[in-house]
N, C-alpha and C positions, 0 to 999 in steps of 0.2 A: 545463504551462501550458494547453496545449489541454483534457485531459483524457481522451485517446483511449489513454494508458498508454505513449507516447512518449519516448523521451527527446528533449525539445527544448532549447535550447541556448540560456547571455545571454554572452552579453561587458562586461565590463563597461570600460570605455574613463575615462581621467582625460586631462582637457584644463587642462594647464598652468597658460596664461593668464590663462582665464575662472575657473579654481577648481569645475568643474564637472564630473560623474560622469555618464556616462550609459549608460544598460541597453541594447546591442542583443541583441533578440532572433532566434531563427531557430525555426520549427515545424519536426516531425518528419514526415516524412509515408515512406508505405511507397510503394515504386521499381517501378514495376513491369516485369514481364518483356518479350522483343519477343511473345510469343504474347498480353502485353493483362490476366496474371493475376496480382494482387499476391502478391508474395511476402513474406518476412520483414528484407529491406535496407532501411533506411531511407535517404531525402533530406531535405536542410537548406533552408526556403526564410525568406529575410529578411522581418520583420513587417514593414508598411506604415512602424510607426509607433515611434520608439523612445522611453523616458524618460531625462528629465535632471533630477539634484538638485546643485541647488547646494552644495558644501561648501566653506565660505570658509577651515576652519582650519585644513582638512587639509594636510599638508606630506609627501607620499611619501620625498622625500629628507631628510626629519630623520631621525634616527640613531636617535629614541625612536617612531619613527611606529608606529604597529601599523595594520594592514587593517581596514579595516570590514568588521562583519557585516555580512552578506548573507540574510537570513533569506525562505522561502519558505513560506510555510504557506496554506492554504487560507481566505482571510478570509470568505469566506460559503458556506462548505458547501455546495459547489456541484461540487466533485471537482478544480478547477483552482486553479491555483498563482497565488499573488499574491507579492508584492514587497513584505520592510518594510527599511529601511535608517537607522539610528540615525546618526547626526552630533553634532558638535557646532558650535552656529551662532555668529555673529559676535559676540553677546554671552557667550558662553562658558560657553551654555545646550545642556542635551540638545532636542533636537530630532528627532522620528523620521517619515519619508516613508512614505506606504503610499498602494500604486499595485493595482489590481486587474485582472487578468485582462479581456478579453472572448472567449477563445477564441484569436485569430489573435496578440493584444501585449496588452501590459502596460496600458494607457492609457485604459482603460474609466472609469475614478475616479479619481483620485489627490486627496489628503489633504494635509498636514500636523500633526501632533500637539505644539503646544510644550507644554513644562514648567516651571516654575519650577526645577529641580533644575540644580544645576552639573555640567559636563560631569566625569567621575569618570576618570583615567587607569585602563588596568587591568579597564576594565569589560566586560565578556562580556553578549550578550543570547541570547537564545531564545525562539521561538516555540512556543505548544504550546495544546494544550485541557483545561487544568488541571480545568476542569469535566466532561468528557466530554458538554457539548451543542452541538459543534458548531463550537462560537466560538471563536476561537486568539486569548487574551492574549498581551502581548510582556512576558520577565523579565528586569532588569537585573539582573546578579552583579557587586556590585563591593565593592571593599574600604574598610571605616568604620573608621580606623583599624588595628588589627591584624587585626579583624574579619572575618567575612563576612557581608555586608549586602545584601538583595534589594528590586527594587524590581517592583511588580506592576502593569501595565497592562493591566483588564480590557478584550475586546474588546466592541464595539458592535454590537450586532446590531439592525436598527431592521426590523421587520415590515411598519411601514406602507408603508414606501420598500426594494423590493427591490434599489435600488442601492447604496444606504449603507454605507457603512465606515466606522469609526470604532475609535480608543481612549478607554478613561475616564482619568481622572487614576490617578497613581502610588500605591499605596500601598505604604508601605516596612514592613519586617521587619527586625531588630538580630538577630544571636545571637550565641553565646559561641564559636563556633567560629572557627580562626583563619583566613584566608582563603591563606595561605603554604603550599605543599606540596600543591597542588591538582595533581591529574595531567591529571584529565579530566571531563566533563561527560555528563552523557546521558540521555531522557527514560523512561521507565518508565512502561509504557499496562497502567491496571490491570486483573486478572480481573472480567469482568464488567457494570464499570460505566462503559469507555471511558474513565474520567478521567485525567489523567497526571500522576506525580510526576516532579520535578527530582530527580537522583541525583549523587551529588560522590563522586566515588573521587579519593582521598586516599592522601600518605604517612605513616604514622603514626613520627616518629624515634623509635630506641631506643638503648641506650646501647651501646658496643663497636662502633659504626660499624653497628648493623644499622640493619631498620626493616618496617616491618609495611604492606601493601597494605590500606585500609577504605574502604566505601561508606556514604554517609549519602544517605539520600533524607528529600526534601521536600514535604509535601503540604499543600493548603488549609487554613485554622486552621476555614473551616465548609465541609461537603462538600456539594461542588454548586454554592458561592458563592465566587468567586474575587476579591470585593471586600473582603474581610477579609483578605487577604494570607496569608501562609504560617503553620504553624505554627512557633515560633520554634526551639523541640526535634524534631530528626531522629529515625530508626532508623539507628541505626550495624549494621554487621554487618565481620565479618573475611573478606577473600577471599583472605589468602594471606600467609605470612611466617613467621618472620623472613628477610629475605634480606640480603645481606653487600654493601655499597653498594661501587659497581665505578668508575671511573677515568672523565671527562666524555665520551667516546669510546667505551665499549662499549656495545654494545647494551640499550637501557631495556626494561619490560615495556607492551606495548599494550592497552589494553582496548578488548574485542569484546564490546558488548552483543547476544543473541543467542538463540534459542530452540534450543539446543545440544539438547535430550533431544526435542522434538516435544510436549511436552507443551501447548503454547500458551499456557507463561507465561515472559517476556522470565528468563535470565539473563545473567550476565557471564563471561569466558573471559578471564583472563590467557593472552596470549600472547608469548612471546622467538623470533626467530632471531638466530644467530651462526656464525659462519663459524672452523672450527676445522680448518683444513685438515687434509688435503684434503677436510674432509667439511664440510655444512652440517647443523648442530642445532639442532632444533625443539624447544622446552618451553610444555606448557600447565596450568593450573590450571584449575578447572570449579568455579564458585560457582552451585548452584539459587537460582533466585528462585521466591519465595511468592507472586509476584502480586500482593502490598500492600505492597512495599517491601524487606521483608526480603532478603537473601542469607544461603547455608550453604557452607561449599566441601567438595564430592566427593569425596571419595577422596583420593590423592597425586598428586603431580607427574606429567606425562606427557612421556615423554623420547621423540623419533622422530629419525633419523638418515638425509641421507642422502648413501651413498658416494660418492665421487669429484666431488663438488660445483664448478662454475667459480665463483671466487670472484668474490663484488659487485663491481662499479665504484660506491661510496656505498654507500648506505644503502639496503635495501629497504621496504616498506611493508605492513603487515597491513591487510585488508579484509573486513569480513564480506559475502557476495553469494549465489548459488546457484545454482550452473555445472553443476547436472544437475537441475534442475526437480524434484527430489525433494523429500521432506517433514522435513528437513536441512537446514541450511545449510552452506556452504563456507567455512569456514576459510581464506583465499587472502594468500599470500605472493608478493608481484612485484616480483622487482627486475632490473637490469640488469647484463649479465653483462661481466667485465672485458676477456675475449677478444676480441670482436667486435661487444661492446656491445649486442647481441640481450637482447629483455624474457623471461624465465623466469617461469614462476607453479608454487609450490610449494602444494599444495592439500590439505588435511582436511575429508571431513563430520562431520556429527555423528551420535551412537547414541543410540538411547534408552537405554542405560543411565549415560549424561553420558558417555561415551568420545569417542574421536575415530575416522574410519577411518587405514589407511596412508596414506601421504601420495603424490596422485600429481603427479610432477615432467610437466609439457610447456610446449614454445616460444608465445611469447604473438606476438611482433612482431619480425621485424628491426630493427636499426638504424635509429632515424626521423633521424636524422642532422640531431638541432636541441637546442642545449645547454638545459639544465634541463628538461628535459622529466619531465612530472608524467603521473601516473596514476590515474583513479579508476573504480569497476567501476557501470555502468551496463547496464540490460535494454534494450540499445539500438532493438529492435523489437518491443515487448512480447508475448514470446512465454515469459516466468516463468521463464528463465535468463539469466545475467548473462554478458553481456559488456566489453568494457574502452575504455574513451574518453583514449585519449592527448593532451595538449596542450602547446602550449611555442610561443617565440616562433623565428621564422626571424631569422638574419642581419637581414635587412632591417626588421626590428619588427615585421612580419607575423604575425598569428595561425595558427597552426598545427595544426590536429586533424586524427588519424588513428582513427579506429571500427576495433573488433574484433572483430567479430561473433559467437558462442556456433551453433555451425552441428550442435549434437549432438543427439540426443533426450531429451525427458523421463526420467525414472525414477519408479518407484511408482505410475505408472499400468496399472492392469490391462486387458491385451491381448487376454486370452480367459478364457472359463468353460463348463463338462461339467457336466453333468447326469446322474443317473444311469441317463436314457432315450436315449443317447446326443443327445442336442440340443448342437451346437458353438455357442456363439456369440463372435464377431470385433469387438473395440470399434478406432473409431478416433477420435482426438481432434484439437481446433485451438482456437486462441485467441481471446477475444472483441475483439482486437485485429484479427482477420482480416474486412475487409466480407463476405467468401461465407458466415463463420457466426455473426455477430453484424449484425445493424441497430437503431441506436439510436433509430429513428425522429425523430432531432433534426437539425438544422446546427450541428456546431458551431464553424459560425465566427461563428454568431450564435444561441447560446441562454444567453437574458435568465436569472438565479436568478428565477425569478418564485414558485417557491416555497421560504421561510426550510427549512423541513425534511427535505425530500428535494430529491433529484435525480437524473435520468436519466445513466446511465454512458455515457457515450461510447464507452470501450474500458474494460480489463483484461484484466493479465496470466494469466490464469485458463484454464485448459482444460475443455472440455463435450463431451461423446458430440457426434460431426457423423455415428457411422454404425454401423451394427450391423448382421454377416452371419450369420443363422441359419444353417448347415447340422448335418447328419449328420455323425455319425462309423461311417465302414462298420465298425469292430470291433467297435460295438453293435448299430448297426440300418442294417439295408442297405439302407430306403424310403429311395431319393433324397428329396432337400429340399433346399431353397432358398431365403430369403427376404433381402432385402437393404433396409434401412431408412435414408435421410437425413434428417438433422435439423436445424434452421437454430431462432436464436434471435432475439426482440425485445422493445429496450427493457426494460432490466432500471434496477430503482430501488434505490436506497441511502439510508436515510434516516440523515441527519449528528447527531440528536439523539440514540442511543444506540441505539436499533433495529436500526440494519445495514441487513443485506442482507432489502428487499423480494422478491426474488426477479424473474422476468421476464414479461412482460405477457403473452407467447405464445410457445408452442413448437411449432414445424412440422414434422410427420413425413413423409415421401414413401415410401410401400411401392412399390420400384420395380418390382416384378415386376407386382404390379396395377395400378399409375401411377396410387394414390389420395393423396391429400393430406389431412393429419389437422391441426386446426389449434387446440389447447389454452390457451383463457385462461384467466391467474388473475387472481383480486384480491390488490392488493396496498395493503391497509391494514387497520392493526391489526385484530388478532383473526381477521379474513381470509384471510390470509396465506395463500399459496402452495394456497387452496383452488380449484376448477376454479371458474370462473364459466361459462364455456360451451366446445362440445366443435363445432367444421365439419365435414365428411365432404365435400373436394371431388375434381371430378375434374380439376383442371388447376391450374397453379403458382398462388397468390395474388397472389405479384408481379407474375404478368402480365396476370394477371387478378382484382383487387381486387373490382370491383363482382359478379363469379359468384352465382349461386343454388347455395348449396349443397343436395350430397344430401340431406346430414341433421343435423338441428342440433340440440343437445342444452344446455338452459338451466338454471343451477343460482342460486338465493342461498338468501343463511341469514341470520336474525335475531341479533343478538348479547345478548340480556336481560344487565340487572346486579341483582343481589341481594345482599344485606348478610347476613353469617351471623359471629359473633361477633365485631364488628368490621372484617371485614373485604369486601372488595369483591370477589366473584364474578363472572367475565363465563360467560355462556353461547353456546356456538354450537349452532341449532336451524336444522334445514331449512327455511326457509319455500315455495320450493317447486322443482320438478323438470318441465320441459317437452322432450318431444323432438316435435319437426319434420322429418317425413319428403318432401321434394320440395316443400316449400309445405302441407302437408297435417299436420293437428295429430293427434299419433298416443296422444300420452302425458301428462296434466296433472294435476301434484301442487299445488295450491290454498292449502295449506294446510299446517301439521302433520299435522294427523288425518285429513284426508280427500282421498281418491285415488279418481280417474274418468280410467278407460281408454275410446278410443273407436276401431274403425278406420273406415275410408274405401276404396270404391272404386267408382270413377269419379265421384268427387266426392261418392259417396251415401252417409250412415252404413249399415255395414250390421249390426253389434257395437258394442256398451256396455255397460262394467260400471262398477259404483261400489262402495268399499268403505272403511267410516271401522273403522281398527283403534285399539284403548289399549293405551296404555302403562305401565308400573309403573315408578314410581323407583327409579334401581338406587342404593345406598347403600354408599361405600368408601373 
């Protein structure tokens, strides 16, 4: 909600009465130590402000009630979490509320979307960027008949007015597929082009009591235009089967959509536990995805065992998360155990060759000693491992939450590297979540989207070099060395249209040994991208000293020309030119392409100058 990579917290509270719902929020903020320096715990503090939607027709205690979605997607591209919530209203119309972000709550805009559409028992929504520019439609999944029938609300995106939120009207999709036998839902972010399909894993029945595990994914009927609704015909794929249909009671199979091999395209992972005393058994299927919809499944069955198991009290839970900050995901099984009612996490990463690792068994929580208590795996201080956020109500109706924190180190980040002139060098890393190595240069408890296409990142869970220790290694070379480098970053941009990651405005280097300060900007807009714009040479912190004349300052742009070559659109990058400034004193200037004039200076008097225009030859490839 904030956008600083937090996990912050809603409750969502039902008032009897009034027939009315409403969101408290809490932000996430990091705790800090008695020495003054933040660390990786976070605190809960209550938004100013909370929201309330009305729902006249809901009945919690009807026998057929189903829960409201809850939907969170980023309504302006802007990094932070907004609020859609689908009802149905007095007239026994859909009706959907969408509330946006300011940073600190929920209450910046809030909306109303009516429909002419009857409210549909049954119906499932989701939020997603079916286009990949940015803008999150809401899709309703519901059943036409025997059918399964979607309904598409593109989102609104209004340039003139950075505030605006909005939905368009519905447009619906019919297909032949039946809507019965659905297991599960889940969004598929395509290679490439950021858009995302809707994916339905499905039972497929067979005869002799089996039945077959399939995915159908969903995607625009025109790409890139999400107001033409779905295509009506999916991509079916097989992820696993035939299996022999087991007693209402035993354990079903979960799906884990999941980037199991690192390759960074989404697959799916069937996964079982069951409890076969005294042992607990793990089964996994591994289906690759194409990146445009398709699924293929791996190899065979993966059976993992493990001995002397305390058996469940219920039923445990599969999560996919990432509890060693590697380039992996974790597999994680949590449930609670009958003995002493303590939380267990039974754990798998993934291999690049679609495998799983061993499984490693450790204690999550004692006893929270509060009946129903639910669990879901959250990076509760955004430091790119997963932690666990337990909740449940107390005795007295009181909301109850217990954090878990993930207190290990990364993995797959490299520690050190040798040279084969003996040169050691020493990496150390931290999160762009931590203020000592990220500054966003923004408030954000107050930053307005004033721009539709990017936005400045608050935090992420992401790790970046903070420090680097040159030395020697005496088995090679025995000349002592030393050099010790800190590195601080700012204002990194993200642009939400398909571009990504801008990269970061400036990066700070401090050679500690020399106590100089090196201070690197880039440009960050198209074709630009992540090229130096100018280079500082100070002698003292920047933060504490902003306004400094620096040593030496070294200025770069480049032209970007476009040319047309057999239809198509060539960009160029060309140096336009190169200045470096020594003390206030112009030492270096490139003018031009072609033509370059060096000059020095001392004590203010030219006492050297040259000039020299060189050509160039097209190199052709």
């Amino acid at each position: 909600m904030t956008g600083k990579a937090l996990t912050d917290v809603a409750c969502m509270v039902w008032d009897i009465a009034n027939k009315v719902m409403t969101a408290k929020t809490y932000t996430a903020e990091r705790k800090p130590n008695s020495d003054g320096k933040p660390d990786a715990i976070a605190d809960w503090t209550p938004s100013e402000e909370n929201v309330q939607v009305p729902m006249p027709m809901w009945d919690p205690t009807s026998p057929e009630a189903e829960m409201p979605d809850f939907l969170t997607p980023d309504l302006h591209g802007d990094g932070r979490s907004g609020l859609i919530i689908p009802y149905q209203n007095a007239r026994g119309m859909l009706e959907l509320f969408l509330s946006q972000k300011n940073g600190a709550g929920l209450a910046a805009v809030q909306e109303v979307k009516q429909t002419n559409f009857p409210w549909v028992v049954k119906s499932n929504f989701m939020a997603m960027d079916i286009t990949g520019t940015g803008v999150a439609d809401v899709v309703q999944i519901f059943p036409n008949g025997h059918n399964l029938s979607f309904r598409n609300f593109p989102g609104v995106a209004n340039e003139s007015n950075s505030g605006s939120i909005g939905l368009a009207d519905g447009i619906q999709t019919d297909t032949t597929y039946g809507f019965d036998n659905t297991i599960d839902w889940f969004l598929l972010k395509h290679s490439g082009t950021g858009a995302v399909s809707l994916v339905r894993v499905w039972q497929e029945i067979l005869p002799n009591d089996l039945y077959n595990i399939k995915a159908t994914s969903f995607r625009c009927l025109v790409t890139g235009d999400s107001s033409k609704g779905f295509k009506a015909t999916g991509i079916d794929s097989m992820l696993g089967g035939p299996f022999p249909k087991r007693d209402a009671n035993a354990p079903v199979w979960s799906i884990l959509s999941c980037d199991i091999n690192g390759d960074v395209t989404q697959d799916i992972v069937l996964g079982k536990a069951e409890f076969q005393a005294p042992n607990m058994v793990f089964r996994y299927v591994v289906s690759l995805g194409d990146g445009m919809g398709s699924f293929a499944k791996c190899g065979d069955e993966l059976t993992q065992t493990v001995e002397n198991a305390v058996e469940p009290k219920g039923d445990g839970r599969f999560s996919v998360t990432n509890l060693n900050g590697g380039l992996y995901p974790s597999l994680a099984y949590v449930y609670q155990q009958s003995s002493d009612s303590s939380f267990v996490c039974m754990s798998v990463d993934g291999r690049c060759d679609a495998a799983v690792s061993p499984i490693v068994p450790y204690p999550v929580t004692p006893d929270p000693k509060t009946e129903n208590t639910q669990v879901i795996p959250a990076d509760l201080s955004g430091i790119g491992m997963g932690g666990w956020l337990f909740y449940s109500l107390t005795a007295e109706g009181k909301l109850s939450i217990v954090p878990v924190y993930n207190t290990g180190q990364p993995t797959d980040l490299l520690s050190s590297s040798n040279d084969s002139m003996g040169l050691v060098t020493a990496f150390s890393y931290g999160c762009l979540t931590d203020p000592d190595v990220y500054d966003s240069g923004v408030d954000w408890r107050n930053y307005p989207p004033t721009d539709p296409g990017n936005y400045v990142v608050k935090g992420a869970p992401n790790y970046v070099v903070t420090s680097l220790k040159h030395t020697n290694d005496p088995a090679t070379n025995l000349l002592a060395f030393e050099v010790n480098m800190a590195k601080t970053y700012r204002q990194a941009l993200v642009n939400s249209q398909g571009r990504g990651w801008l990269g970061f405005e400036s990066i700070t280097t401090h050679n500690i040994v020399d106590d100089i300060w090196t201070t690197e900007h880039y440009f960050q807009t198209f074709l630009k991208i992540r090229l130096k714009s100018k280079i500082d040479t100070l002698n003292s912190d920047p933060k504490v000293d902003p306004q400094q004349f620096p040593l030496s300052s070294q200025k770069t742009d480049y032209d970007t020309p476009l040319s047309q070559q057999n239809g198509c659109g060539i960009y160029h990058v060309n140096k336009l030119f190169d200045k470096l400034e020594t003390e206030g004193e112009q030492g270096r200037v490139q003018n031009d392409p072609i033509h370059l004039r060096r000059q020095w200076k001392r004590h203010h008097q030219i006492c050297f100058r040259t000039s020299a225009r060189p050509d160039y030859l097209p190199v052709l490839g």
